[in-house]
C-alpha positions in Angstrom: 33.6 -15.5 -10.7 33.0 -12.4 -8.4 29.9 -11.2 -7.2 28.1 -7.6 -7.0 26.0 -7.5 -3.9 25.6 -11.7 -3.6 24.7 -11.9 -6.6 27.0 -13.7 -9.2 28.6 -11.9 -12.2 26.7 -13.7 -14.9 23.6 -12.9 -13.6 24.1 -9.2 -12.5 25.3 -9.0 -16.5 22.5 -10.8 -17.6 20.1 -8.9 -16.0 22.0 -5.0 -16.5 21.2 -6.7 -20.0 17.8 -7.4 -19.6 17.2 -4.4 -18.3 19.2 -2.5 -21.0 16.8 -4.0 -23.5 13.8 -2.7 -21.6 12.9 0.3 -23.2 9.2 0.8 -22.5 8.2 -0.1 -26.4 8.7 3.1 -27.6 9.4 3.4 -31.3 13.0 4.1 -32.4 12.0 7.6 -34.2 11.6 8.7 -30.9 16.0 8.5 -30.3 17.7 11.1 -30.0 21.3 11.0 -29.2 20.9 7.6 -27.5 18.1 8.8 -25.6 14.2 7.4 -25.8 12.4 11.0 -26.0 9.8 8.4 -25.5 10.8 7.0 -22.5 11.3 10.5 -21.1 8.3 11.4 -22.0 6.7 8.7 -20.0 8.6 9.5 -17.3 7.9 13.1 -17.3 4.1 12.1 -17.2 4.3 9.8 -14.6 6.0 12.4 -12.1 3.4 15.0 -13.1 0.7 12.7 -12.2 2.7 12.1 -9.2 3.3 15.7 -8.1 -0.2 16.5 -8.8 -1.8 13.7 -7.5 0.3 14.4 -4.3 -1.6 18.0 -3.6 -4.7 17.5 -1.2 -3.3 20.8 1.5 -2.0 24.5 1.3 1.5 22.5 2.9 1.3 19.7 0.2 1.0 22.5 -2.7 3.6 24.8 -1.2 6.0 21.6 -1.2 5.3 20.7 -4.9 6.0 24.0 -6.0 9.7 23.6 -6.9 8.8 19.7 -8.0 7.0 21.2 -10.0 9.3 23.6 -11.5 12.0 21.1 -12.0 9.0 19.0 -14.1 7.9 22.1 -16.2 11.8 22.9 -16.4 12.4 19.2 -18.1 9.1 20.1 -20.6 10.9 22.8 -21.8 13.7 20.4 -22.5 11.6 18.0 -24.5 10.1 20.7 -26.4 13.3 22.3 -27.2 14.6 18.6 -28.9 11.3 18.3 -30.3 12.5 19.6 -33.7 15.4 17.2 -34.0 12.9 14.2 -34.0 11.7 12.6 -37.4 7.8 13.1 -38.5 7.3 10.1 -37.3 9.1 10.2 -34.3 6.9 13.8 -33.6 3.8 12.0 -34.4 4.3 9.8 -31.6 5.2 11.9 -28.9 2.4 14.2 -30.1 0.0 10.4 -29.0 1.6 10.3 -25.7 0.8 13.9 -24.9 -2.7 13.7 -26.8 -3.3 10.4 -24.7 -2.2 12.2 -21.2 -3.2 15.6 -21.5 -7.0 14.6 -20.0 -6.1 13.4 -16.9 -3.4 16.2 -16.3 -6.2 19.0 -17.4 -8.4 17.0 -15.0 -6.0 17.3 -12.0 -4.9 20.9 -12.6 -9.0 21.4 -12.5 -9.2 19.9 -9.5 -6.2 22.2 -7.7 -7.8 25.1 -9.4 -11.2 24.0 -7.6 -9.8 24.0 -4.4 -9.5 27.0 -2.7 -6.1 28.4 -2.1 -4.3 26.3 -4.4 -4.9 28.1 -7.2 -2.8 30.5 -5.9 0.2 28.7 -4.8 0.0 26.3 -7.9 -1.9 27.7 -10.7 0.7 29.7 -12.5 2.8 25.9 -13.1 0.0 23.8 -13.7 -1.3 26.2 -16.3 2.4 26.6 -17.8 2.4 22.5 -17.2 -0.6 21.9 -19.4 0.0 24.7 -22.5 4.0 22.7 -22.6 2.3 19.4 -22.8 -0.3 21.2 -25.4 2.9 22.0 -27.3 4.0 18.4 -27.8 0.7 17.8 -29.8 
């Protein structure tokens, strides 16, 4: 049997499977169009964290700025599928946000808080935290 990368068939399609199956827990009212709004979500979060967490300098906050577009830019995204979702699968994303807006608010504060960045960044981060309001 051939190999991908050393490693043998069976287990490369064993483990694509694996991985297949791995979809963060998510409840299935949150697919849409074979896609875990769910799982995007979480991803979306994480990279927000990430971006914001990144920002400690003028040069760090000038290099998020079109990271952080591209994140706001994928917000608009999941609210614009929003609608499509069941009530159910709504009322979950509308945890996830409700669960992660805290620490987002709390980072944004502490941009805001440090002088300079409010002007480079403020504009996203505020636009970043009234999209995640809007998946409440």
């Amino acid at each position: 049997m051939k190999s991908c990368h050393g490693i043998p068939a069976v287990v490369f399609l064993l483990l694509v499977l694996f991985l297949a199956g791995c979809g963060g827990g998510n409840s299935p009212e949150m697919e849409l169009g074979g896609l875990n709004t769910g799982d995007y979500l979480d991803g979306l979060l994480s990279r927000t964290s990430r971006a914001l967490g990144s920002i400690n300098s003028m040069e760090s906050a000038e290099a998020a700025v079109p990271q952080l577009k591209a994140i706001n830019d994928d917000y608009d995204d999941l609210i614009y599928h929003l609608p499509n979702l069941s009530e159910k699968g709504r009322a979950d994303m509308s945890k996830k946000a409700q669960k992660a807006l805290p620490e987002i608010q709390d980072m944004a504060q502490r941009i805001n808080g440090t002088p300079g960045l409010s002007a480079i960044l403020g504009p996203s981060m505020d636009a970043m935290v009234e999209k995640i309001g809007l998946l409440l």
